[in-house]
Structure formats: structure tokens, C-alpha cells
C-alpha positions as CSV (number, residue, x, y, z in Angstrom):
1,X,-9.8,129.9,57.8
2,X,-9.2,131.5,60.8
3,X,-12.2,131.3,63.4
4,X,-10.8,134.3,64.6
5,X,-8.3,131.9,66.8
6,X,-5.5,134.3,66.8
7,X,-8.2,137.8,68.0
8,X,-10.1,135.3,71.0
9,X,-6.4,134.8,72.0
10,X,-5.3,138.3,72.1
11,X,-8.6,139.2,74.5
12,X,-8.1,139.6,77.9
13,X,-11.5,137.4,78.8
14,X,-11.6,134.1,77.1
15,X,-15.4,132.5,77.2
16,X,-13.8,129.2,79.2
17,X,-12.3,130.2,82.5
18,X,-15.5,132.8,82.4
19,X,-17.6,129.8,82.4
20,X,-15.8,128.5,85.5
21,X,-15.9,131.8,87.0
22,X,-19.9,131.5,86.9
23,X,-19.9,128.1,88.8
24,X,-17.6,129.6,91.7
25,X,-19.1,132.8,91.4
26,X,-23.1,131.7,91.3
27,X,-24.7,135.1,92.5
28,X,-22.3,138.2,91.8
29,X,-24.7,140.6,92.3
30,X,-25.3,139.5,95.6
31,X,-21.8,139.3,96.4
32,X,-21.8,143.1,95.3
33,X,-24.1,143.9,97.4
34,X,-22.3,142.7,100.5
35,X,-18.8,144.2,99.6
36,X,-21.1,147.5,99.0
37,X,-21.6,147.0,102.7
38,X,-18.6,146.8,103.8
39,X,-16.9,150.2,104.8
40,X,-14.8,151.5,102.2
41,X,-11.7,151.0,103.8
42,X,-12.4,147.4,104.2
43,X,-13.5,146.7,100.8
44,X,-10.2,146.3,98.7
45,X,-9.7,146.4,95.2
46,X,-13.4,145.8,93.5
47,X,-12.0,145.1,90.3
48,X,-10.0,142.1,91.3
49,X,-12.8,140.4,93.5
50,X,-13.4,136.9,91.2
51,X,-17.3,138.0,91.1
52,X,-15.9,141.1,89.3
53,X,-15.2,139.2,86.7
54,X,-18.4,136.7,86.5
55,X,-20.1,136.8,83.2
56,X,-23.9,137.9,84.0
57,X,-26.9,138.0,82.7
58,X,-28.9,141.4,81.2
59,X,-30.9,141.4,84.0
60,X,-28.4,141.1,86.7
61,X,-26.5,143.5,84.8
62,X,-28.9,146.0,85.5
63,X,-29.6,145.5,89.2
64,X,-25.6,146.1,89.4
65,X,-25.3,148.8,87.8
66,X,-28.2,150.5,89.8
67,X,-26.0,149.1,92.8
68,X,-22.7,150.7,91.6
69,X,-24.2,154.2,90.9
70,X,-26.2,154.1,93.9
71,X,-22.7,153.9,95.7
72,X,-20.8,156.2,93.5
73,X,-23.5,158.9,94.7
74,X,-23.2,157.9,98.4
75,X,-19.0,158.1,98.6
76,X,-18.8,161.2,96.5
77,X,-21.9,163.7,96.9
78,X,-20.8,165.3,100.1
79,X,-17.1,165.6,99.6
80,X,-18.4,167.1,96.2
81,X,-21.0,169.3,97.5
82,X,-17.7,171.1,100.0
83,X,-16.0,171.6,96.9
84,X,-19.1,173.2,94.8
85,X,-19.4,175.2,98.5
86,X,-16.1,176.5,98.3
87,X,-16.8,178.1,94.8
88,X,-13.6,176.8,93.1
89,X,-12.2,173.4,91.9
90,X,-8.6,172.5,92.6
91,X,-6.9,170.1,90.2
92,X,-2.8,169.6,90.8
93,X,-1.5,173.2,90.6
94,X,-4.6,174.9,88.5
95,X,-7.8,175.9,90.5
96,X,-10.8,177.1,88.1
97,X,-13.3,179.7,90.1
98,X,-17.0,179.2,89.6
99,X,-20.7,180.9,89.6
100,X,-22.9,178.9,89.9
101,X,-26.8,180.1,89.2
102,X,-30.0,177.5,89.0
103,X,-33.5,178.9,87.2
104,X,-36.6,177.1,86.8
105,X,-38.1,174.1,87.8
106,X,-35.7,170.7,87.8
107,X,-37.5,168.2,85.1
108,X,-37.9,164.6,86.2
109,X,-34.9,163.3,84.4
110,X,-32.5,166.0,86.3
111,X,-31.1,169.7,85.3
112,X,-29.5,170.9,82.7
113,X,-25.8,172.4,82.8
114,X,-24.8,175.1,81.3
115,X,-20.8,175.7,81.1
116,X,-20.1,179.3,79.8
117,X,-17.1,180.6,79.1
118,X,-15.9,184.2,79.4
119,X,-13.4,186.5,76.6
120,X,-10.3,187.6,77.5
121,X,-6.8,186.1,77.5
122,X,-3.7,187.0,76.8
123,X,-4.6,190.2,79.0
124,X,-4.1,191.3,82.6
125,X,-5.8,189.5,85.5
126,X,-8.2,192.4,86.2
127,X,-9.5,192.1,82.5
128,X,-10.2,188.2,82.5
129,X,-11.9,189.1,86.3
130,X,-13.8,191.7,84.3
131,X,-15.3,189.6,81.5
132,X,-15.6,186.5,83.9
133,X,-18.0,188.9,85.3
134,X,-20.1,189.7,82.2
135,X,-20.1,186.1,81.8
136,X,-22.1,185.8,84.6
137,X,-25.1,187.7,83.6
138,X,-24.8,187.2,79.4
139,X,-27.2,184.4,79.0
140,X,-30.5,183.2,80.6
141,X,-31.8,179.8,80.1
142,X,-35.5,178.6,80.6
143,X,-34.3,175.9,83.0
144,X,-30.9,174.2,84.4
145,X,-27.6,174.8,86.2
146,X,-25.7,177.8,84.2
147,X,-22.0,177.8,85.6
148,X,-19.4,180.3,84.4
149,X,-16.2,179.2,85.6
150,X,-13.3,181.4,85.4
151,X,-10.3,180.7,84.0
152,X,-7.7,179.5,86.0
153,X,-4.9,181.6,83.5
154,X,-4.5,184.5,81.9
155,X,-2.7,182.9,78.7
156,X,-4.0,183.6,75.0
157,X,-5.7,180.1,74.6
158,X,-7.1,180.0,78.3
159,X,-10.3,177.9,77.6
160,X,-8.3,175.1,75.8
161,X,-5.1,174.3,78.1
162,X,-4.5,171.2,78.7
163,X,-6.1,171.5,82.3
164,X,-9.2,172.8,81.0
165,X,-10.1,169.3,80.0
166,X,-10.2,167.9,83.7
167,X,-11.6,170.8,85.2
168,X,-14.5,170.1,83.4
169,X,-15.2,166.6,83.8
170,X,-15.0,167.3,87.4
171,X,-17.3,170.2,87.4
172,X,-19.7,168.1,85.5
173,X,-19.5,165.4,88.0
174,X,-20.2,167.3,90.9
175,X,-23.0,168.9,89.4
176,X,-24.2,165.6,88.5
177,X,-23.4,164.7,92.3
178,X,-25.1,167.4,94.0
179,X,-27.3,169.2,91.7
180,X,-28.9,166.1,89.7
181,X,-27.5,167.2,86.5
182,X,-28.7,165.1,83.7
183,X,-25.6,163.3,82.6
184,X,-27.8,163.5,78.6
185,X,-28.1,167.5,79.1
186,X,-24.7,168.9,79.0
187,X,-23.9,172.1,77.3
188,X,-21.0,174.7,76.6
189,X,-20.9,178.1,74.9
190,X,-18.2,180.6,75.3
191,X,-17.7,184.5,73.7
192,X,-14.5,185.7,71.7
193,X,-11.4,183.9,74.2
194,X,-14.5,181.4,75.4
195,X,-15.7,180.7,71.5
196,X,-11.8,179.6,71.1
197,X,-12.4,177.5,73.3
198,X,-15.9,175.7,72.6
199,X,-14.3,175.5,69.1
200,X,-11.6,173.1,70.7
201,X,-13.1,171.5,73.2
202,X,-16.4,170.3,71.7
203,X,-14.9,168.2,69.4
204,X,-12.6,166.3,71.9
205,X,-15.5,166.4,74.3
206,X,-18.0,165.4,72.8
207,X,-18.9,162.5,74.4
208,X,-19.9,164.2,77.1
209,X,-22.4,167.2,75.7
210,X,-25.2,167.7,73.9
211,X,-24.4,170.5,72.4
212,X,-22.0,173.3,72.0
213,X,-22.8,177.3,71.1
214,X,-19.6,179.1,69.9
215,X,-20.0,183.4,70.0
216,X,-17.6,185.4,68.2
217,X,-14.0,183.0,68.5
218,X,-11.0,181.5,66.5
219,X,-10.9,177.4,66.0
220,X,-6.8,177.9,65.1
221,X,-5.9,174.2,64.1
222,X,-8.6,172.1,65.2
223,X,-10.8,170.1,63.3
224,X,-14.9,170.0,63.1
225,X,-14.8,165.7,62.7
226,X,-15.7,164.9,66.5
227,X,-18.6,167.2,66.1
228,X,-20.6,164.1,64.2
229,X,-23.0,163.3,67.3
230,X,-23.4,166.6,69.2
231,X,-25.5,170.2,67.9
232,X,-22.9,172.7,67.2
233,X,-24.6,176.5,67.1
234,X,-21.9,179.3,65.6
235,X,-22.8,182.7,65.7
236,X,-20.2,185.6,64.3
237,X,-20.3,189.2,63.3
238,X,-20.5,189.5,59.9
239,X,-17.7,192.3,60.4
240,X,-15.6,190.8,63.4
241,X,-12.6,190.8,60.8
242,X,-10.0,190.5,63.4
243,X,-7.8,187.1,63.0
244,X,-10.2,186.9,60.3
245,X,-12.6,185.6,62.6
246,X,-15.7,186.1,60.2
247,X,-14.1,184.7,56.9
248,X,-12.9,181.3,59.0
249,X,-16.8,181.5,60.3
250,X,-17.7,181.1,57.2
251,X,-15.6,178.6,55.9
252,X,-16.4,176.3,59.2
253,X,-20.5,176.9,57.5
254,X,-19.2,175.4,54.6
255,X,-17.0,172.4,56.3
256,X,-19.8,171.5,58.8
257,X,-22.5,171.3,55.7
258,X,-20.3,169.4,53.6
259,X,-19.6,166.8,56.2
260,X,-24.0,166.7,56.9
261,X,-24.2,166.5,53.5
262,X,-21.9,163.2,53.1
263,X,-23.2,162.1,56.9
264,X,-27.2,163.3,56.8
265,X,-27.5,161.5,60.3
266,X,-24.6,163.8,61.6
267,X,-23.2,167.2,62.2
268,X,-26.4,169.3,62.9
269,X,-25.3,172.9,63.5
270,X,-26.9,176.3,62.9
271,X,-24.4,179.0,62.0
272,X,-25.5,182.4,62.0
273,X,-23.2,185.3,60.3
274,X,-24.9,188.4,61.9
275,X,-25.4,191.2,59.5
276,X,-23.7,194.9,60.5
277,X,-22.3,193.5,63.7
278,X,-18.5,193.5,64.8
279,X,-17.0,191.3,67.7
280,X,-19.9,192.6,70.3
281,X,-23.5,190.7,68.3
282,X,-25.5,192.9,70.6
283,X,-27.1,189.4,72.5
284,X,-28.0,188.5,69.1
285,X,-26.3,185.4,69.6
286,X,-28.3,184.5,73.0
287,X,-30.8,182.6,70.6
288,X,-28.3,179.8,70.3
289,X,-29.2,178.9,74.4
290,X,-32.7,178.1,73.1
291,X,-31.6,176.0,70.2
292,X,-28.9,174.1,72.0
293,X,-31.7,173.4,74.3
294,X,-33.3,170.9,72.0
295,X,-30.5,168.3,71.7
296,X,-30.3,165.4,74.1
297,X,-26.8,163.1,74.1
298,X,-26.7,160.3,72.6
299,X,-24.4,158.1,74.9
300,X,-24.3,155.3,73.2
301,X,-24.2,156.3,69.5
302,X,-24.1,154.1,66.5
303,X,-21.3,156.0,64.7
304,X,-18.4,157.8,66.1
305,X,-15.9,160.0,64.2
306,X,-13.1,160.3,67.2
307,X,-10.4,162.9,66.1
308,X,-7.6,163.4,68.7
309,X,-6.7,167.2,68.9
310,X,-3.2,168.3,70.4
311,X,-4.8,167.6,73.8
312,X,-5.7,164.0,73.6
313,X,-8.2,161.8,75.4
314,X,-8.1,157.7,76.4
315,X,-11.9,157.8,75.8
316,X,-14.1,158.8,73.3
317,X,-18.0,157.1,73.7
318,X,-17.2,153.3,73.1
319,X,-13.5,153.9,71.7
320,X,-10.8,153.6,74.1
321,X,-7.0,153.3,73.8
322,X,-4.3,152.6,76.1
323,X,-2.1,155.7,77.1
324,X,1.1,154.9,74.9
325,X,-1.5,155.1,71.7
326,X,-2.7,158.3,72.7
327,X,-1.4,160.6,69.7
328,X,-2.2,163.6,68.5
329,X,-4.3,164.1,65.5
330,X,-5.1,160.8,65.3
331,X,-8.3,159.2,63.6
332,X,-11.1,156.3,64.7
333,X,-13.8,155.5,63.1
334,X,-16.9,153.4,64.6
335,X,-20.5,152.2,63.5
336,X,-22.6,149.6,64.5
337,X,-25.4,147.8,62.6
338,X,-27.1,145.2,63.6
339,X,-25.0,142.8,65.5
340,X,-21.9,143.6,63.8
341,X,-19.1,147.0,64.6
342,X,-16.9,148.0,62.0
343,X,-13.8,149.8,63.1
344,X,-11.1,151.8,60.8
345,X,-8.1,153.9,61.9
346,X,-4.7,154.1,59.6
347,X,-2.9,155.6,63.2
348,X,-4.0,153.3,65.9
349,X,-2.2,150.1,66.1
350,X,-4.9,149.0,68.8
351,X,-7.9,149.8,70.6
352,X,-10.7,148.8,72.8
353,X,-14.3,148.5,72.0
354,X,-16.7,149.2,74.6
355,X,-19.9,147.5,74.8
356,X,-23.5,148.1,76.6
357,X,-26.7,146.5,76.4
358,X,-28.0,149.7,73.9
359,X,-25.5,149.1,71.8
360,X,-25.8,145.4,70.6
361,X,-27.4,142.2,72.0
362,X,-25.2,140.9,74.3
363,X,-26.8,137.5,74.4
364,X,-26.0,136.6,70.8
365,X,-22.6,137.1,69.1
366,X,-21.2,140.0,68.2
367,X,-19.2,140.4,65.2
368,X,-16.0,142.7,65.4
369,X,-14.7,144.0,61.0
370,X,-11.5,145.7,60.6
371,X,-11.5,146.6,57.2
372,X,-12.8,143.9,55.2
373,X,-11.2,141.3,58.2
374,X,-13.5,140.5,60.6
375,X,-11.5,140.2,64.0
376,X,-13.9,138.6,66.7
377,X,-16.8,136.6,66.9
378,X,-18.4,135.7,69.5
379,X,-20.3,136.8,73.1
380,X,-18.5,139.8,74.7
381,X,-19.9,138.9,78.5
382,X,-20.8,141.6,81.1
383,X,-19.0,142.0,84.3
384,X,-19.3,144.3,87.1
385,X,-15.9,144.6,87.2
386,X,-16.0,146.7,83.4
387,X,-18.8,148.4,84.9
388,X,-17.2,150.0,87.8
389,X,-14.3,150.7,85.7
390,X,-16.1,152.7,83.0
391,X,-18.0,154.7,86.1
392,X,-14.6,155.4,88.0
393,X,-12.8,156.8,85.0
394,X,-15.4,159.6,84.5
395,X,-18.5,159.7,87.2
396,X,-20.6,159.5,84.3
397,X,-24.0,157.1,85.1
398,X,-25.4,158.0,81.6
399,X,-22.4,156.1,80.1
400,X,-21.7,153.1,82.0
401,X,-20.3,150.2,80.1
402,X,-20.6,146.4,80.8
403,X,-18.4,144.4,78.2
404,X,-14.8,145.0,76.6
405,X,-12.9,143.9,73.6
406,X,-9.2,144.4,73.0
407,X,-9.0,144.7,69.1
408,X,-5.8,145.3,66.6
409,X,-6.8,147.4,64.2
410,X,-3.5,146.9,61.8
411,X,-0.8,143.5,61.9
């Protein structure tokens, strides 16, 4: 029998030389606290300070999170703020324009964003310009930050370039920055070019709304799988025939109900075919603000559907793979009960599960099945290093993680 000799081998933390770590390393959060203190140019790499890679306890594993947000917000919010000042974001060679408007009164747990995105593409710059500015004044909500950025092409598929993807997780970072976003309360809607692109982009982004409203688009090849933990609203003209929008509409109804159906804790969506209306619904479709309204993330979720789309991710909620298994198309599967994850995927030769203190109980073991095989098990400890990481990648405090396993999901 194999105590799962050959997976504890394969892990890049191995409970032994932790152990020492612990007796060299007696009070990491302390230690945090000091390099915290130092300026940033004198600080060095955090990751590879030896009490980054202390095991701690629950408790201590708290107080350095708290720590490492706390800091995150100091180094970033006024170099953010500049940028949200200068009314565009700049990635590489692709800068995305933005109005910004904030309505009502900012709840205790922070805003609410509102990413909306305008129809077009495929046309001349002063057409884009033109719808970027209905865009502006096409929905109201009760309360939050509504943005509607403007795309930084003219191309067909505007809203899902490869770009668009990083755009937006820097736009919800500074807003998280400067405006106190809630990282939980993250939304996106988009009409006609814009529902193209909340039909792509929710799925692959899941893990980072709430929920998504899609007005009067085209999903072309994507699939509705990642959708499993989010509200997804889809309102079409019952006679916006063109591309077949309406008849696709209606067969999404039917996908989206058949996967609820098989998955009763997943996939809630409304979808509303509006009666005598063509592409324009007449703000008919505004009611989806309201509904998306409702949904709070889940950050932590106890099952994940992650289905790579042709613009792929190294992160989906507690999935992660390295870059060189980052493949189109490609299928993982995650659920948690009790102390024990399952993990399937017939693509992925290997991937890393991610691990908080919501997820499991990180003082007992934790028992890692692929397929009927069970792979690890054992403690998965916290470190502050894995904590820093996960919050660098994305500037996402909702989602910090504290423990990782590296698991081979096939031989």
C-alpha cells in the first residue's frame, strides 16, 4: 500500500524540514511585521525570507493576512488612485478608457462594481465612441461603482480579446484600492458587442464576479460550464434574429437549466426572451441590474466546474496550473466535503490545489482523490509566503490563500 509515499514526495513542502523551519523561525508573524517596516526597496524578496515558509498556526494566519493586505493597500492605493484620475488604464500596448459614476450610500462591507460594456465593433471609431456613450447613461443601480469602460479596439469581438482579461482585473483592483469595492460584489453586463462579451468572459472569470447580465449578444464558441458558482441574467429580443441571436438565446435557456437540473446547487440564471422586441428591448432588460444585485461571490466555493476558453487563465478559485498546462478548452473539476477534495480532469496532467481556512480544517488532515486514487494525506500547512503569493497574482483580499498542494491528476 502506498501511504501516499510517492504524492508527499512530489510536494514542494514536506512536513519535516517545515518542522525545523518552526524552531528557527519561532514568531513569523512578528518577523512580518518588521520586514513590513522596512522600506520597500530594502525589503528583498518576501517569498524567500525562511519565516515565509514557517508553518503557522490559524490564528497567526489570520493576524498575517490582515498584515499583508494592510500593506498591499498602503504600496498600491495612491499609484492606483493616479491611474483611476487619469480616466484610462494602460496595459503593454492596449489602453481601455473609463467612466466612472458612484450612487448611493457605501454599505459597511464596501461598494459594489458595476463593469458595463457598450455595442459596437467591427465599426468605425466614431460609432464604438457613440455607443460607449449610451453606455454611460443605460443603467442605474441602487448603490455601487458603475464603470463603463471603452474599448480599447474597434475589432468585431472587442469585449473578449485577449487583453480584455487584464484590463479588468486591474480595473477591479483599483477600484477595490481606491473606492472600497467589495472584492464579494463584482458585476458585469454588456449590450449587443458587450453581451458577446459577458457571454465569454463570465465563464473564464468567474472567480471574480458575482454575477453576470448579458443584453442582446452572440456566445460564438464558448461554453456555459464555468458559470456553476456565479448568477447569470440573459435577456434577448424575442425577434433580434440577426446571427440568430434569439434562437441561440434560447437554446443557452435550455443548456443553463439542464445543467441546474443535474447541479440544483449551481447555475442560477434568469433568462428572459422579450416578447415583440428586436435588438433594442426598450430598457426592458435594465431589471437584470436589480436581480444581479442579490448574488454575493462565493470565494471559496465547494465545487468548481473550470472550463478553459480560447483565452486561458493560470487561476480559477482554488485550481491553479502552471503556464505550460494552460490549454485551451480544457476541463477541471473540484468539490470538497468534509475533509476530503476530489479532483478530475482527462486534459491536465497536473495541477495545484489551493487551500484556506474556509475551505477545510487545516489542523487535521486533509485528504486529496483523484479518481478513485487518493493522492495526499496529510496536513497542508499555512505560510505567509503562499499568502502573499495568492494576493500579488490578483490584488484580490476576498481570495487570499494560505496552503498549496502540487497534485498529478493522470501517471
Amino acid at each position: 500500500m502506498m501511504h501516499h509515499l510517492a504524492a508527499l514526495l512530489a510536494v514542494s513542502f514536506l512536513a519535516a524540514p517545515l518542522l525545523a523551519l518552526a524552531k528557527e523561525t519561532a514568531q513569523p508573524v512578528q518577523e512580518l511585521k518588521s520586514f513590513l517596516n522596512k522600506p520597500v526597496a530594502k525589503r528583498g524578496d518576501l517569498a524567500e525570507q525562511p519565516f515565509a515558509q514557517a508553518p503557522l498556526t490559524k490564528q497567526e494566519a489570520a493576524a498575517a493576512k490582515k498584515l499583508l493586505i494592510a500593506d498591499w493597500r498602503e504600496q498600491l492605493r495612491r499609484e492606483r488612485q493616479v491611474e483611476l484620475d487619469s480616466g484610462k488604464i494602460t496595459i503593454g500596448d492596449k489602453t481601455m478608457p473609463i467612466f466612472v459614476k458612484t450612487v448611493g450610500e457605501k454599505p459597511a462591507g464596501g461598494r459594489s462594481l458595476f463593469i458595463s460594456m457598450h455595442g459596437g465593433g467591427g465599426a468605425p471609431t466614431e460609432v464604438n465612441d457613440q455607443q460607449w456613450r449610451n453606455q454611460q447613461r443605460l443603467y442605474d443601480p441602487a448603490e455601487g461603482v458603475y464603470v463603463a469602460p471603452r474599448a480599447p479596439t474597434d475589432a468585431w469581438n472587442l469585449w473578449h480579446e485577449e487583453h480584455i482579461d487584464g484590463l479588468f482585473e486591474r480595473l477591479i483592483e483599483d477600484m477595490i484600492l481606491v473606492e472600497d469595492v467589495n472584492p464579494n460584489r463584482v458585476y458585469i453586463m454588456g449590450y449587443s458587442a458587450g453581451g458577446d462579451g459577458v457571454y465569454q468572459l463570465a465563464p473564464r472569470m468567474a472567480d471574480q464576479l458575482a454575477a453576470a447580465a448579458m443584453m442582446a449578444g452572440h456566445p460564438n464558441e464558448t461554453s456555459p460550464l464555468g458559470l456553476r458558482n456565479i448568477g447569470f441574467a440573459l435577456h434577448m429580443g424575442e425577434l433580434d434574429a440577426a446571427y440568430d441571436r434569439n434562437k441561440i438565446a434560447g437554446e443557452w435557456r435550455d443548456k443553463l437549466a439542464e445543467l441546474q437540473q443535474a447541479d440544483p446547487q449551481g447555475y442560477r440564471h434568469h433568462v428572459e426572451i422579450h416578447p415583440g422586441k428586436g435588438h433594442w428591448m426598450e430598457r426592458e432588460d435594465a431589471k437584470a441590474v436589480e436581480w444581479m444585485s442579490e448574488f454575493t461571490r462565493e470565494p471559496f466555493p465547494k465545487r468548481v466546474v473550470w472550463k478553459q476558453d480560447d483565452v486561458t487563465h493560470a487561476r480559477y478559485y482554488w485550481r491553479a496550473v502552471d503556464k505550460s498546462h494552460e490549454k485551451e478548452r480544457t476541463e477541471l473539476r473540484g468539490e470538497i466535503e468534509g475533509q476530503e477534495i476530489r479532483l478530475a480532469s482527462s486534459d491536465v496532467p497536473e495541477a495545484m490545489v489551493r487551500v484556506s481556512d474556509e475551505m477545510v480544517d487545516l489542523d487535521q488532515p486533509v485528504r486529496i482523490v483523484v479518481g478513485e486514487r487518493t493522492v495526499f494525506e496529510g496536513r497542508i500547512p499555512r505560510t505567509i509566503g503562499m499568502m502573499a503569493r495568492s494576493l500579488a497574482e490578483r490584488g484580490d483580499p476576498g481570495m487570499v490563500f494560505v496552503g498549496e498542494l502540487r497534485v498529478k491528476l493522470r501517471d
